[in-house]
PyMOL commands that place a pseudoatom at each C-alpha (Angstrom):
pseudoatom trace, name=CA, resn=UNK, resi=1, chain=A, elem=C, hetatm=0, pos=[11.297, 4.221, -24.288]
pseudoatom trace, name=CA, resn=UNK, resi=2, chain=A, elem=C, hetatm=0, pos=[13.057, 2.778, -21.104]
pseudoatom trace, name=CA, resn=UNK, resi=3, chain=A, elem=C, hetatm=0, pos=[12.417, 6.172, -19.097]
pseudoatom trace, name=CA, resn=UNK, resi=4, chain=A, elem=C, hetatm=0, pos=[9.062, 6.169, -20.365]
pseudoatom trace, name=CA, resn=UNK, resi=5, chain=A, elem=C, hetatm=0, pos=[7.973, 3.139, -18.884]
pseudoatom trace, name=CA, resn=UNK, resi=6, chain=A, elem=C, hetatm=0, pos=[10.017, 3.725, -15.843]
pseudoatom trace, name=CA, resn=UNK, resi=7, chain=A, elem=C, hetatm=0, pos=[8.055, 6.879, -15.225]
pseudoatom trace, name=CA, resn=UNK, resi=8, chain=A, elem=C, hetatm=0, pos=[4.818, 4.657, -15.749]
pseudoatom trace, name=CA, resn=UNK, resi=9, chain=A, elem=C, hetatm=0, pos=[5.601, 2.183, -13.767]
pseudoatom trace, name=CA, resn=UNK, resi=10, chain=A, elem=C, hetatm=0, pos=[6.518, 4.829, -10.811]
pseudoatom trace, name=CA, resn=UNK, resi=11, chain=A, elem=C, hetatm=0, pos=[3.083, 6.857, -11.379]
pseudoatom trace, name=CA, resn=UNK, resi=12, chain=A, elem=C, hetatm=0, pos=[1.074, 2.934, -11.349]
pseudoatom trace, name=CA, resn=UNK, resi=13, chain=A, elem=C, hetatm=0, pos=[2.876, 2.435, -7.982]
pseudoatom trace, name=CA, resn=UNK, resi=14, chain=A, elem=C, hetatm=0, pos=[1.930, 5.943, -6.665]
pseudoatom trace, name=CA, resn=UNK, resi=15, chain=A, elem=C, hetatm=0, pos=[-1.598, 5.960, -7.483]
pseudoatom trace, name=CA, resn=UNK, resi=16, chain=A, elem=C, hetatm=0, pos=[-1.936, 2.211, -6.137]
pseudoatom trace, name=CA, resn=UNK, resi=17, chain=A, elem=C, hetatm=0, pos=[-0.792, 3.947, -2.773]
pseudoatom trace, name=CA, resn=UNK, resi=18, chain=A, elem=C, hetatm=0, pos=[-2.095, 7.385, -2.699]
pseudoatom trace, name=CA, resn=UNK, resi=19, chain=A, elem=C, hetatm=0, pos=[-5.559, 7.075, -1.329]
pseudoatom trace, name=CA, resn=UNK, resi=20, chain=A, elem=C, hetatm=0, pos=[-3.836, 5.498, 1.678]
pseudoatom trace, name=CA, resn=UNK, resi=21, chain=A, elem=C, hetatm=0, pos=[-3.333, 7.128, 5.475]
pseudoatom trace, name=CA, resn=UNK, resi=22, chain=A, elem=C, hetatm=0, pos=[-6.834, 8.627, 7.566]
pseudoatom trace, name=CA, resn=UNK, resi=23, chain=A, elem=C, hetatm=0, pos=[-5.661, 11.827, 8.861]
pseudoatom trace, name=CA, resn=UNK, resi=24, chain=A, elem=C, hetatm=0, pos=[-4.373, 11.980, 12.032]
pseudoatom trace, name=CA, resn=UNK, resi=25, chain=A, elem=C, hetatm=0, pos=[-6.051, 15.469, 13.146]
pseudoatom trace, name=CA, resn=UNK, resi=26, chain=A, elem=C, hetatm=0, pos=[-9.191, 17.270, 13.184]
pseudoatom trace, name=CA, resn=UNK, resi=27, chain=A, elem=C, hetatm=0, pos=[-9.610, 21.021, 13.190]
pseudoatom trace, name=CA, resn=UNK, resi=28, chain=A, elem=C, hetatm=0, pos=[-11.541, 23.827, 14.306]
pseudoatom trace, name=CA, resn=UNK, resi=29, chain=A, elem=C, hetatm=0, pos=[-12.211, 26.909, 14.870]
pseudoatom trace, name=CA, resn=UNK, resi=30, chain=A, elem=C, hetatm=0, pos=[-12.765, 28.989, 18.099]
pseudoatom trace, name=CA, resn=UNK, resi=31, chain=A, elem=C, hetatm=0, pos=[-14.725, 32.303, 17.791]
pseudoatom trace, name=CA, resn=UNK, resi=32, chain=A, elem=C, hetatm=0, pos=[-15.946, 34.011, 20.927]
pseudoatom trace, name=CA, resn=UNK, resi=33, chain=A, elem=C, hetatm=0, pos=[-16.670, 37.935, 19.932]
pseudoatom trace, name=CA, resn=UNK, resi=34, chain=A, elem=C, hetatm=0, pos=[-16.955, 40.382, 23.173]
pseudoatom trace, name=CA, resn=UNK, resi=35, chain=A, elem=C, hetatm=0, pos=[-20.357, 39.814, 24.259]
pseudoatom trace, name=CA, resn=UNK, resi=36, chain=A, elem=C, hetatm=0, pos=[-21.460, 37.313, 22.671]
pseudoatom trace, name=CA, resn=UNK, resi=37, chain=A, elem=C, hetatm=0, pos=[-21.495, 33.215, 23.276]
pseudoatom trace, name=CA, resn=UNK, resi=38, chain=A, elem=C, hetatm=0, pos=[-18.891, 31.272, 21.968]
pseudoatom trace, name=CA, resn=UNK, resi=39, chain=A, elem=C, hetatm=0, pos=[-18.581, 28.874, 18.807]
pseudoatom trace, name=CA, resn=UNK, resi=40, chain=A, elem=C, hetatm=0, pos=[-16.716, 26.478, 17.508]
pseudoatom trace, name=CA, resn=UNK, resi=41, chain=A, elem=C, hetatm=0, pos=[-16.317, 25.696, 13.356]
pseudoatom trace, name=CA, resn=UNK, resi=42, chain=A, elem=C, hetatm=0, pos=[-15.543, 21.837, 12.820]
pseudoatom trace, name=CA, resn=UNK, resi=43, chain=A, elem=C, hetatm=0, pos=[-13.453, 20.776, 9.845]
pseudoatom trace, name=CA, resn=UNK, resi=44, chain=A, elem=C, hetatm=0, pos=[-14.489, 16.563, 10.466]
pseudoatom trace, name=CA, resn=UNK, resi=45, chain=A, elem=C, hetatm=0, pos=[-13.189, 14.613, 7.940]
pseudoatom trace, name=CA, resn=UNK, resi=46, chain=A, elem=C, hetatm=0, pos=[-15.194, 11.527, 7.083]
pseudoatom trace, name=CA, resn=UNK, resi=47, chain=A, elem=C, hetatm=0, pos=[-13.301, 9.023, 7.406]
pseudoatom trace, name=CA, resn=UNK, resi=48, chain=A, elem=C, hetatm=0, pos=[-14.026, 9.412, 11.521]
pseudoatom trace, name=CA, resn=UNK, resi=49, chain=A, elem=C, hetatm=0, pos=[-17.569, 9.069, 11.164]
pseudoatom trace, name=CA, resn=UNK, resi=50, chain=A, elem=C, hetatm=0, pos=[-17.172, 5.747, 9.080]
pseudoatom trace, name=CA, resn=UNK, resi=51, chain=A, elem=C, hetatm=0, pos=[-16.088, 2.849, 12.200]
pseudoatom trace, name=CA, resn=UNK, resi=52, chain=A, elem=C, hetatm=0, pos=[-14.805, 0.574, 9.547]
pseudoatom trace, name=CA, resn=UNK, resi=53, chain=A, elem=C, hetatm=0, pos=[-12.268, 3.243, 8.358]
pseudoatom trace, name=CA, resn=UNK, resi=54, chain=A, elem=C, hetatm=0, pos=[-11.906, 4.897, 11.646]
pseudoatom trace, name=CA, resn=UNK, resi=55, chain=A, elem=C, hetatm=0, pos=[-10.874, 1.827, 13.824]
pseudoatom trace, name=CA, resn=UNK, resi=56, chain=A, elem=C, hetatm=0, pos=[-8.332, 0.536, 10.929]
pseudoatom trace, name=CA, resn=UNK, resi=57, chain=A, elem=C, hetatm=0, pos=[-5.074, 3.016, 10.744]
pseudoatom trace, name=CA, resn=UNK, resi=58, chain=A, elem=C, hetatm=0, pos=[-4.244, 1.904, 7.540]
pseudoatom trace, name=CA, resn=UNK, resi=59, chain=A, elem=C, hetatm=0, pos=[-7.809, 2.135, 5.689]
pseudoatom trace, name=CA, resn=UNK, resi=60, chain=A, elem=C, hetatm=0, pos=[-7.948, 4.428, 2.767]
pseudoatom trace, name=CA, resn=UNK, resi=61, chain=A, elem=C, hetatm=0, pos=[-9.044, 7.780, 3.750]
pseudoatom trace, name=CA, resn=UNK, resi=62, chain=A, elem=C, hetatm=0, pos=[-12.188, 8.539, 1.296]
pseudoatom trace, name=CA, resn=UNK, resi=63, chain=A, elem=C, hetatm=0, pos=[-12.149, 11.447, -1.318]
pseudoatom trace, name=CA, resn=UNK, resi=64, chain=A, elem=C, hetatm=0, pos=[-14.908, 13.971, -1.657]
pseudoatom trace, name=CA, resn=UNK, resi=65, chain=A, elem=C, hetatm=0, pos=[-16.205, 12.689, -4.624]
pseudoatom trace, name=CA, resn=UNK, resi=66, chain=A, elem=C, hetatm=0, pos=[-17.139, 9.635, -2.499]
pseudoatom trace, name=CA, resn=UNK, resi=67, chain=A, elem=C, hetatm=0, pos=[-18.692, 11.261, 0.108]
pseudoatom trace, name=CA, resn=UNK, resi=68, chain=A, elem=C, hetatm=0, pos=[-20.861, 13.046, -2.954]
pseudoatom trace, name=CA, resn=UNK, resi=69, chain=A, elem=C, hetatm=0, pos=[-22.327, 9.783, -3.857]
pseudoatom trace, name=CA, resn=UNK, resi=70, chain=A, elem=C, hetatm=0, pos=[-23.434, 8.696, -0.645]
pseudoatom trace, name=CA, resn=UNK, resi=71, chain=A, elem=C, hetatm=0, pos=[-26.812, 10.057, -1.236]
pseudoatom trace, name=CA, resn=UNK, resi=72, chain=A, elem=C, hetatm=0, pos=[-29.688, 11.317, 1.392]
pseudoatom trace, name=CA, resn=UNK, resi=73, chain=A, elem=C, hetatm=0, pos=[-29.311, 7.950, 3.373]
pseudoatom trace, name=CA, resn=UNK, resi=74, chain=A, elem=C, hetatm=0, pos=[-25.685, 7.774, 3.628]
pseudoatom trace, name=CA, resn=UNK, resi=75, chain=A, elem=C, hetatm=0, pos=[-25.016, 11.146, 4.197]
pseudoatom trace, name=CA, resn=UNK, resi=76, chain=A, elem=C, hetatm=0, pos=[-27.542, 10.592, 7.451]
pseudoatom trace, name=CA, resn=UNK, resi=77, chain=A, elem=C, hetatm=0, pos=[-25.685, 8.492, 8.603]
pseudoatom trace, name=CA, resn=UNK, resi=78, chain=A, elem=C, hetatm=0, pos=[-22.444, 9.882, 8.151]
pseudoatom trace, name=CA, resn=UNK, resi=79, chain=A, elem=C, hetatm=0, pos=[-23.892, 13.641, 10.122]
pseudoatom trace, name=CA, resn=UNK, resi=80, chain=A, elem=C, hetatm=0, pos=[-25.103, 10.751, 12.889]
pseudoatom trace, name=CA, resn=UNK, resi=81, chain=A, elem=C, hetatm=0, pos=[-21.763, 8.773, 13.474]
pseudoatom trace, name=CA, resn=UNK, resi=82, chain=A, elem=C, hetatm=0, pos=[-19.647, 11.721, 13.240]
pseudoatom trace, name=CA, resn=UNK, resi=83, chain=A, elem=C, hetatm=0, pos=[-21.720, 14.068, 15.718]
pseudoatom trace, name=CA, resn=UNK, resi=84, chain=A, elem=C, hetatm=0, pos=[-21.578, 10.495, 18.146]
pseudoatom trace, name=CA, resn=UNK, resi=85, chain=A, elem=C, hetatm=0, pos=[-18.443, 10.743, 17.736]
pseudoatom trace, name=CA, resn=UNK, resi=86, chain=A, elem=C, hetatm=0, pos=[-17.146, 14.204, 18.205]
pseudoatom trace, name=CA, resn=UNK, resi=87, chain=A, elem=C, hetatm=0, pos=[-19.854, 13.657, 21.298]
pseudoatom trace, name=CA, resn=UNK, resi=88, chain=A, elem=C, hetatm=0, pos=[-17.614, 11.090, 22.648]
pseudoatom trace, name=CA, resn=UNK, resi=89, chain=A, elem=C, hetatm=0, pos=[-14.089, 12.783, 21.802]
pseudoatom trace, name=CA, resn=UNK, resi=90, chain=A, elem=C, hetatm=0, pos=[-15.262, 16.411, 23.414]
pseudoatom trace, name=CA, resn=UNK, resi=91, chain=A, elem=C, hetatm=0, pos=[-16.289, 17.552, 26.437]
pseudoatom trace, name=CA, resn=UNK, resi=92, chain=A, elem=C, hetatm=0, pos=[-17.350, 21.178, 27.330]
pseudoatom trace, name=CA, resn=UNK, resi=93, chain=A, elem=C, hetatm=0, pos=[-17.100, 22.531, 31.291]
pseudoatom trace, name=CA, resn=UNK, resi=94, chain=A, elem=C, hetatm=0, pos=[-17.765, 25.217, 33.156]
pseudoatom trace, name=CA, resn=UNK, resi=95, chain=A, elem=C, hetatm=0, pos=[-16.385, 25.428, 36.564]
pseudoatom trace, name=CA, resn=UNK, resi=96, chain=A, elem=C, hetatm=0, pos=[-16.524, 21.764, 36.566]
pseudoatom trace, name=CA, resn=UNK, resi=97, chain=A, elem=C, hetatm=0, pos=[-20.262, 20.965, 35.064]
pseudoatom trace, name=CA, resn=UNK, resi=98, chain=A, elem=C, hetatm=0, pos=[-20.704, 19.994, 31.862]
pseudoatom trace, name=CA, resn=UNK, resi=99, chain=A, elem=C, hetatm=0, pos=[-22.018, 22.248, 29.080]
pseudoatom trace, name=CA, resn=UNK, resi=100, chain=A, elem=C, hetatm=0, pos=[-24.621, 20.903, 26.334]
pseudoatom trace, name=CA, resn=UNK, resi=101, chain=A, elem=C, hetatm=0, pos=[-24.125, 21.586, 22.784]
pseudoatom trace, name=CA, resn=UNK, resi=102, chain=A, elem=C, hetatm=0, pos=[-25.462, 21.699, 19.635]
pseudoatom trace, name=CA, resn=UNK, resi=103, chain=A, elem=C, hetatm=0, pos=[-24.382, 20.787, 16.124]
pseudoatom trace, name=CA, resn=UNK, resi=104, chain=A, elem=C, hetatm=0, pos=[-25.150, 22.235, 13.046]
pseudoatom trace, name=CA, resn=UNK, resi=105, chain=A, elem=C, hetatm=0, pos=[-24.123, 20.519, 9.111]
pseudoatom trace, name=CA, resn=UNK, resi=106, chain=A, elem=C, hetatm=0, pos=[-22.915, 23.973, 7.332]
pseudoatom trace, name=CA, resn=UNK, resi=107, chain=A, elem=C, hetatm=0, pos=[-23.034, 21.954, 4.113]
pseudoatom trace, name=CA, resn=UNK, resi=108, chain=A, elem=C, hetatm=0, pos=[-26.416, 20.688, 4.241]
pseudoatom trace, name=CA, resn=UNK, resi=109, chain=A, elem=C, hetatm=0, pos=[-27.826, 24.501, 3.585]
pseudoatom trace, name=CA, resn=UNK, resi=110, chain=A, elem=C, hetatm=0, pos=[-27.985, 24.226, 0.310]
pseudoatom trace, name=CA, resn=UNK, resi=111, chain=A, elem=C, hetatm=0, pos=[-28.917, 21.402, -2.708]
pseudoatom trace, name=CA, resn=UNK, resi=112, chain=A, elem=C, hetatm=0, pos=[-27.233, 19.695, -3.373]
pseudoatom trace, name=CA, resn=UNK, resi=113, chain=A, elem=C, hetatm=0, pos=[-24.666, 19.842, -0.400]
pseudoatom trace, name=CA, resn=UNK, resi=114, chain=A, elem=C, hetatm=0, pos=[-22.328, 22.271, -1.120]
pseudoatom trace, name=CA, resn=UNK, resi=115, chain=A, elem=C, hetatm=0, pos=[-19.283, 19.972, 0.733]
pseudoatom trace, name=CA, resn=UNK, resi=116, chain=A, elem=C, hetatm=0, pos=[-15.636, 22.016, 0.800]
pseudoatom trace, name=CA, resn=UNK, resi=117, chain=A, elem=C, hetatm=0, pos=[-13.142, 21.322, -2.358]
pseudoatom trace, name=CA, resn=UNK, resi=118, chain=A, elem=C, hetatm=0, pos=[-9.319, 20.923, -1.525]
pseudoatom trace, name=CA, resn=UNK, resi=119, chain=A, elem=C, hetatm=0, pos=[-6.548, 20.313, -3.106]
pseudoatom trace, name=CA, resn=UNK, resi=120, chain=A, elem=C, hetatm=0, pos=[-6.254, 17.029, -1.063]
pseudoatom trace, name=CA, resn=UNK, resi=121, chain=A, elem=C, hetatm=0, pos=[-9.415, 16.061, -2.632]
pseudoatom trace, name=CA, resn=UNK, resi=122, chain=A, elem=C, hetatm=0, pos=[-10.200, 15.265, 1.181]
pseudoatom trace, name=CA, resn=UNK, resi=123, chain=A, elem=C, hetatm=0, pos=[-13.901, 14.442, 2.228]
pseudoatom trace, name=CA, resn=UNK, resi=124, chain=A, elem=C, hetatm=0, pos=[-15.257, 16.647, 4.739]
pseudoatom trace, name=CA, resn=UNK, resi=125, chain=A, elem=C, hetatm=0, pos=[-17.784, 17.648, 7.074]
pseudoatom trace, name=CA, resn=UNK, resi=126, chain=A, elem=C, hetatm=0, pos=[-18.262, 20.692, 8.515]
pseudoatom trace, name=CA, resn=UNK, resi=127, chain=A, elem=C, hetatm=0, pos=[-20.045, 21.947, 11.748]
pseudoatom trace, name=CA, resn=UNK, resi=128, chain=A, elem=C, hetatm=0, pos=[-20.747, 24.390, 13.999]
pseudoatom trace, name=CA, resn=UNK, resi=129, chain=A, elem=C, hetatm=0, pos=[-21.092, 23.472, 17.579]
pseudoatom trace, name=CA, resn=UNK, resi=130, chain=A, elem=C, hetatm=0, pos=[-22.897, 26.486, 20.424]
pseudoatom trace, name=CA, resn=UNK, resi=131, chain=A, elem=C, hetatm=0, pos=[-23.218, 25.883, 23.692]
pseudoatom trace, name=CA, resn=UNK, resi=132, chain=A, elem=C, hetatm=0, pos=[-27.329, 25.334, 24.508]
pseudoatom trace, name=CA, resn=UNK, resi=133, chain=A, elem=C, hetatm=0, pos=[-27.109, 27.597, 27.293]
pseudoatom trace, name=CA, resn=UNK, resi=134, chain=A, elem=C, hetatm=0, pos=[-24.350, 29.938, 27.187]
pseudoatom trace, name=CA, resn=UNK, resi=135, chain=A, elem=C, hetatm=0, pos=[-21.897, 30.093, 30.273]
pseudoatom trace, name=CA, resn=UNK, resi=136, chain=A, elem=C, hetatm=0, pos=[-20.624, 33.255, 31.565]
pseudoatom trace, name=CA, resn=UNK, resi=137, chain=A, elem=C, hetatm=0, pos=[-17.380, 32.660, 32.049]
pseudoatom trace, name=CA, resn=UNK, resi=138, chain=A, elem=C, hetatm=0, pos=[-14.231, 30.808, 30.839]
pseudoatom trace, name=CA, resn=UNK, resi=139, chain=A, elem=C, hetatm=0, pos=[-14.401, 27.199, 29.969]
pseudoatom trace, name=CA, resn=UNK, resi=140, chain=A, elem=C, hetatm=0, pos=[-12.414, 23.747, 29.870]
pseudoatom trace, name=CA, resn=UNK, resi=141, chain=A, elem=C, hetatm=0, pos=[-11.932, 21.429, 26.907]
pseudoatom trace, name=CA, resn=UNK, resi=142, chain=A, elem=C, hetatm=0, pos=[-11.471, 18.140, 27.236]
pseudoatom trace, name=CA, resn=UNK, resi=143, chain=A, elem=C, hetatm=0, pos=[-10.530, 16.374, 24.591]
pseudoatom trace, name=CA, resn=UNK, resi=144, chain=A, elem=C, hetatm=0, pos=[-11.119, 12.435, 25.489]
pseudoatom trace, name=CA, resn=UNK, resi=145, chain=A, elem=C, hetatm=0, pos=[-8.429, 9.238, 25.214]
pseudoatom trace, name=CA, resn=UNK, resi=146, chain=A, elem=C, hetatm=0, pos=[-9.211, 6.364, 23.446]
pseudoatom trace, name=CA, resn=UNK, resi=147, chain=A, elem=C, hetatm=0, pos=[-7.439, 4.122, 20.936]
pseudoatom trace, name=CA, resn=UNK, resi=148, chain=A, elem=C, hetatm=0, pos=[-6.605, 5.210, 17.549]
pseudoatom trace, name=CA, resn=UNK, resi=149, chain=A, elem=C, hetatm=0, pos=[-8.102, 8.517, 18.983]
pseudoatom trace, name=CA, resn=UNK, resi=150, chain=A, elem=C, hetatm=0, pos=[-6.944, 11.870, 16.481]
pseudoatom trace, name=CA, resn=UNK, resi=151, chain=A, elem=C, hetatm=0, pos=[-5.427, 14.762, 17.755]
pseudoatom trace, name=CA, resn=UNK, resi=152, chain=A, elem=C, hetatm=0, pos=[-7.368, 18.290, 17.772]
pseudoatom trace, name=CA, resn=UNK, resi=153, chain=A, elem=C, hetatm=0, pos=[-6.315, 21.387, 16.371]
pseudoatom trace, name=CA, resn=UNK, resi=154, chain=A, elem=C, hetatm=0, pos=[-7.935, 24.284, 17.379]
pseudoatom trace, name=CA, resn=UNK, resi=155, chain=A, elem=C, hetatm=0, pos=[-7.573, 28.002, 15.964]
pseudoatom trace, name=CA, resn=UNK, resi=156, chain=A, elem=C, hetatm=0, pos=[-8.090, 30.561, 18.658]
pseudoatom trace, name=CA, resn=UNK, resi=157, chain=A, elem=C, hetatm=0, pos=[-8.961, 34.272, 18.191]
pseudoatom trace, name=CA, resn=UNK, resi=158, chain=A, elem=C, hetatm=0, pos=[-7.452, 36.791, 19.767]
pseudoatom trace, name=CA, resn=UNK, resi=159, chain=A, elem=C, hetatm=0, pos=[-4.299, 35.044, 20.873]
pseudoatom trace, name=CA, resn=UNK, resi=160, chain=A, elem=C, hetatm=0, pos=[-2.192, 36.314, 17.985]
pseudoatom trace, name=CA, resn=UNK, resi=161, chain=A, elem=C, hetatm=0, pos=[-3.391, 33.682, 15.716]
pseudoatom trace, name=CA, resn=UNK, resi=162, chain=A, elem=C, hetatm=0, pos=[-2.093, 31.060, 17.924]
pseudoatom trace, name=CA, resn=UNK, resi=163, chain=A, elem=C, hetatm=0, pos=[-3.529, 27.432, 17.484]
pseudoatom trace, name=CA, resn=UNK, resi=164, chain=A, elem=C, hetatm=0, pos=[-3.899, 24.644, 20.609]
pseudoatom trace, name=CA, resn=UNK, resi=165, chain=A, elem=C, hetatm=0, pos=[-3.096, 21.245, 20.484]
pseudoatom trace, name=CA, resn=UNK, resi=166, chain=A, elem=C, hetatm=0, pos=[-5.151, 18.808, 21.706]
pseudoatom trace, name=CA, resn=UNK, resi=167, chain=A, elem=C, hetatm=0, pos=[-3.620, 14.984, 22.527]
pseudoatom trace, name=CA, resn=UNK, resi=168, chain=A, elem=C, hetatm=0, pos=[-5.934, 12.208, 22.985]
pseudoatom trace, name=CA, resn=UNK, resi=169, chain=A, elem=C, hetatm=0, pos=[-6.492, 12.498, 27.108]
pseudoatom trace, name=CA, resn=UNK, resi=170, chain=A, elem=C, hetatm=0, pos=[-5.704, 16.311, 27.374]
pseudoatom trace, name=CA, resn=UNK, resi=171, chain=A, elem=C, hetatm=0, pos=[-7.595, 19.377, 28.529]
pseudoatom trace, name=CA, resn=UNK, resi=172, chain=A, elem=C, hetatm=0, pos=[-7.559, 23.401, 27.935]
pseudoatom trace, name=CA, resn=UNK, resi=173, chain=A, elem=C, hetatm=0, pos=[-9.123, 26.314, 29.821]
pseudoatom trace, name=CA, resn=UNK, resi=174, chain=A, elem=C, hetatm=0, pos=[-9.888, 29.182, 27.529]
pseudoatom trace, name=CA, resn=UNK, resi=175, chain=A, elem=C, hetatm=0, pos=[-10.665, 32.666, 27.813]
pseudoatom trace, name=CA, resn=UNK, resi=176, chain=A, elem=C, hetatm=0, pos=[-7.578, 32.659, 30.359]
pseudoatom trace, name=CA, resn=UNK, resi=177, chain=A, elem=C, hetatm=0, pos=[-3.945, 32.325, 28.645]
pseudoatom trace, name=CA, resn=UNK, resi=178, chain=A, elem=C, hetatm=0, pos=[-2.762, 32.567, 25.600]
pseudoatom trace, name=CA, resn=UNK, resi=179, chain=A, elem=C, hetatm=0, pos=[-2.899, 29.127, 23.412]
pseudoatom trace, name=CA, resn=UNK, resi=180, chain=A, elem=C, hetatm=0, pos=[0.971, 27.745, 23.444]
pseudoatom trace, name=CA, resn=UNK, resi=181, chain=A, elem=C, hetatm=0, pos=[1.611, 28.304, 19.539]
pseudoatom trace, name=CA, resn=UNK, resi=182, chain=A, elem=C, hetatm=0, pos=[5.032, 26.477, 19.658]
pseudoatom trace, name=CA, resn=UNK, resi=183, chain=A, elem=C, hetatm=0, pos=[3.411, 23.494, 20.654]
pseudoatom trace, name=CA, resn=UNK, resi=184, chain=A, elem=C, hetatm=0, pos=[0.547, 23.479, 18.005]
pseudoatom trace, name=CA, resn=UNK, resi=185, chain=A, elem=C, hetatm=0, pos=[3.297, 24.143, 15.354]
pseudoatom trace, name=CA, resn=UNK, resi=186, chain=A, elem=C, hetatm=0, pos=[5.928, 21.476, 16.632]
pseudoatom trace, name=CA, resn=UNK, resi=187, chain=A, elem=C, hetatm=0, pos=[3.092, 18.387, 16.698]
pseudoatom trace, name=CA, resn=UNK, resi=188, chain=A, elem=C, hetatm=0, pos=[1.601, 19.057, 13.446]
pseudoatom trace, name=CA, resn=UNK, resi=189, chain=A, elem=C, hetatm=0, pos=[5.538, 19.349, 12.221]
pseudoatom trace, name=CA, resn=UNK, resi=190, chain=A, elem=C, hetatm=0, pos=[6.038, 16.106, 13.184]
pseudoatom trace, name=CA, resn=UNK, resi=191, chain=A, elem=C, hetatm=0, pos=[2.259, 14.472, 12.545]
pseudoatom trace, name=CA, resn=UNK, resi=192, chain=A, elem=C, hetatm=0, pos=[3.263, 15.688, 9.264]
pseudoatom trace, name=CA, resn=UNK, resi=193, chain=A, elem=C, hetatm=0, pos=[6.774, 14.261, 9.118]
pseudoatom trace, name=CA, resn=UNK, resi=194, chain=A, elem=C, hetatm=0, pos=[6.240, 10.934, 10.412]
pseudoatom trace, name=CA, resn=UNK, resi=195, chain=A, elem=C, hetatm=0, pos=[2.964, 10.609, 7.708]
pseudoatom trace, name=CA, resn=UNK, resi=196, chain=A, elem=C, hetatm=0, pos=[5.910, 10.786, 4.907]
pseudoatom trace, name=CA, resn=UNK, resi=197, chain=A, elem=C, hetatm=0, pos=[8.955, 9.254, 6.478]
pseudoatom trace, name=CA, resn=UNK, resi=198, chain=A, elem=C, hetatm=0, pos=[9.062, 6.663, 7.211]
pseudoatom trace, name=CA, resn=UNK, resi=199, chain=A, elem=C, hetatm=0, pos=[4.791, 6.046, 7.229]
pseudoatom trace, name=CA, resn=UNK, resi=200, chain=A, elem=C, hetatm=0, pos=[4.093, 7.597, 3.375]
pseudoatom trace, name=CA, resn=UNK, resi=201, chain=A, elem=C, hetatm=0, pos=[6.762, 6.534, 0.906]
pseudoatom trace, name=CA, resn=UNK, resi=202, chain=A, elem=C, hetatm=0, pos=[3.705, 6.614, -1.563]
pseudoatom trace, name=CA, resn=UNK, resi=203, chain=A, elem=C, hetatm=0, pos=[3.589, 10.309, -1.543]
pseudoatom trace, name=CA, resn=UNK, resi=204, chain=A, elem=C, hetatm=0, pos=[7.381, 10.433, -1.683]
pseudoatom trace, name=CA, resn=UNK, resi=205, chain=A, elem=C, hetatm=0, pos=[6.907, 8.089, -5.252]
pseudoatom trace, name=CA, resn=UNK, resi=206, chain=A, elem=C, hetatm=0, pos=[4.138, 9.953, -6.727]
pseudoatom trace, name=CA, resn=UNK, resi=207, chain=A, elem=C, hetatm=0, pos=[5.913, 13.808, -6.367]
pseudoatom trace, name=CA, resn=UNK, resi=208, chain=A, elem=C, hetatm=0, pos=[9.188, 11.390, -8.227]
pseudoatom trace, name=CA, resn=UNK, resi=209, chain=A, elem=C, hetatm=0, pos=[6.621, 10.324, -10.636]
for i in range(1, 209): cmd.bond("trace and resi %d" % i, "trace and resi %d" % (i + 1))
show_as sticks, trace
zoom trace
């Protein structure tokens, strides 16, 4: 009976924590076949285009089952704030001038939205930015400071599935050099460390539970 309610008492403590921690990343996807213009796939998750959760490190990140129930008007609002947003975070060049692009909600195709499932139960976004007027040659991402500001993860093909990290005030050229894998690896290693130990005990309490 003792071990019984110790086991409850661990999984009340757990589930009273485990909605906690916004992500620290977002991730995408760069695709750029021979010939053709680039394009970037967008994995945003919603708690960035919510200011109230984004500007408070320690809000709850929301589930998806939330961002199901936001309805036609909140889910407006949500594809406004987080296309401002990725706006202000990214910047596209091109020998120096900046490149306009466009956004397009993948999940929005069909009714009702057909939002991703994961087994974080993680709310998500997810877009697909092209340039409006495709450049001919190699270009420069800059991925813009600012407080509280997540890091980007980007997928490249053709660079032996090698993945770029982007830190709040950094830049890339691509369609040059090969994408520094070691890097990528090592900062989502630690991202990931530091959100357990010593930042997440409550995931460490609900795998005891």
């Amino acid at each position: 009976m003792s071990r019984l309610l110790a086991v409850f008492w661990i999984w009340l403590v757990a589930a009273s924590w485990s909605a906690a921690h916004v992500v620290t990343q977002l991730y995408g996807e760069w695709e750029q076949p021979e010939g053709a213009p680039w394009k970037m796939a967008v994995q945003f998750e919603a708690g960035f285009a919510d200011p109230a959760v984004r500007n408070d490190p320690m809000a709850p990140a929301p589930d998806r089952q939330w961002l199901v129930n936001q309805g036609e008007a909140g889910w407006e609002r949500l594809r406004m704030e987080s296309e401002r947003y990725l706006r202000e975070c990214l910047i596209i060049r091109e020998a120096g001038k900046e490149i306009p692009w466009r956004v397009e909600f993948i999940d929005f195709k069909t009714i009702p939205p057909d939002f991703i499932k994961l087994l974080t139960d993680g709310a998500y976004l997810r877009m697909i930015v092209t340039p409006v007027n495709p450049p001919s040659g190699a270009v420069t991402l800059d991925w813009q400071g600012g407080e509280n500001r997540p890091t980007f993860v980007l997928k490249v093909e053709g660079a032996d599935g090698g993945y770029l990290t982007f830190n709040p005030g950094t830049s890339q050229i691509l369609g040059e050099d090969a994408p520094p894998v070691s890097r990528a690896l090592w900062t989502s290693f630690r991202q990931g460390f530091e959100h357990v130990v010593p930042e997440g005990w409550d995931h460490v309490v609900f795998v005891m539970g």
